[in-house]
Structures are given as structure tokens and as C-alpha cells.
C-alpha positions as CSV (number, residue, x, y, z in Angstrom):
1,X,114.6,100.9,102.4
2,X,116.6,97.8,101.0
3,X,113.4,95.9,99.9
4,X,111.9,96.9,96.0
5,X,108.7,98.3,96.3
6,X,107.2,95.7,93.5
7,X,103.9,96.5,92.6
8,X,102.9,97.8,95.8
9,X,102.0,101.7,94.9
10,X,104.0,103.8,96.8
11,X,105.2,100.9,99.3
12,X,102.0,100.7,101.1
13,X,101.2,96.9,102.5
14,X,98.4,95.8,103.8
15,X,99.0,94.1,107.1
16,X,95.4,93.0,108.3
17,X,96.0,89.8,110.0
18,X,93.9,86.5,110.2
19,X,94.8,85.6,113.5
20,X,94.1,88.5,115.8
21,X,90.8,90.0,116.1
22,X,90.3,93.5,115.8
23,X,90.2,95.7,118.4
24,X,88.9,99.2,119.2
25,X,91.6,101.5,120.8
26,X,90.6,102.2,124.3
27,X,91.1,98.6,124.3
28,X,95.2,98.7,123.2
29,X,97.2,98.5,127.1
30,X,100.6,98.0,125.8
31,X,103.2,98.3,122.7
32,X,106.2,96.6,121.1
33,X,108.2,98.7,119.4
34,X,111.4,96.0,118.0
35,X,114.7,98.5,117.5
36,X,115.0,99.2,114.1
37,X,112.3,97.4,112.8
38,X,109.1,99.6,112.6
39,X,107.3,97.1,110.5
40,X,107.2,94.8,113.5
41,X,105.5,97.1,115.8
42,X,102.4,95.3,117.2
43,X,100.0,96.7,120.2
44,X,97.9,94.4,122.4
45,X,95.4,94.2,124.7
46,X,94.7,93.8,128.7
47,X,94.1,90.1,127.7
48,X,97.1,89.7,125.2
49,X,99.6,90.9,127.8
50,X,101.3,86.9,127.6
51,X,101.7,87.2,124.0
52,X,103.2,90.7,124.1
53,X,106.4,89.9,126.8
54,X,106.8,86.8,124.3
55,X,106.8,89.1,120.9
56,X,109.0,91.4,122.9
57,X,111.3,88.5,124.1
58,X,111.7,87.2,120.1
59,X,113.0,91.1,119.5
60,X,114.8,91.6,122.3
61,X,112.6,94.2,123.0
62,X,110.5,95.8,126.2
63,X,106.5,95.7,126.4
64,X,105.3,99.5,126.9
65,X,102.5,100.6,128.6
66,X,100.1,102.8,126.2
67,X,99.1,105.9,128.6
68,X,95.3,106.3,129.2
């Protein structure tokens, strides 16, 4: 890790976000996993399936399919 951990103990962040609801996981379909950046993984849902190919697209990565 390049980035000081500051006063975060033990590098843990809290990453709730304000603009996603939450969701329950039988509801997560799909993931995108950006290379070498596991702070930007994000999963979505059936409905979010737009706004995971454009995530992916930003990263230059793929949209996976979560196995059911």
C-alpha cells in the first residue's frame, strides 16, 4: 500500500455509499472486479446490469456473472 493509513485504525474505510441502496445478496447478479484495483470492486443487481458494463467500461474491465 502507497497510501498512509492516517487515522483510519488498521486501514479499514468505511465505504457505505449514499447513492446505491442496499441490497440483500440473492439479489447481487454480476461483479466488477477493475485489475489491480480491489478497492473499486463493486457488485450489482438484475436491474443495475446498465450501470455495471459502464463501471466496467471506465476500468477497462469485464462484468462477471455471480453463480447462483
Amino acid at each position: 500500500m502507497t497510501e498512509p493509513a492516517g487515522d483510519r485504525v488498521g486501514g479499514a474505510v468505511d465505504r457505505k455509499s449514499t447513492k446505491r441502496g442496499r441490497r440483500t445478496l440473492d439479489e447481487l447478479v454480476a461483479i466488477v472486479r477493475p485489475a489491480g484495483k480491489p478497492e473499486a470492486v463493486r457488485v450489482f443487481a438484475h436491474d443495475e446490469m446498465d450501470q455495471a458494463q459502464q463501471y466496467a467500461d471506465e476500468y477497462g474491465a469485464a462484468v462477471e456473472m455471480l453463480a447462483e
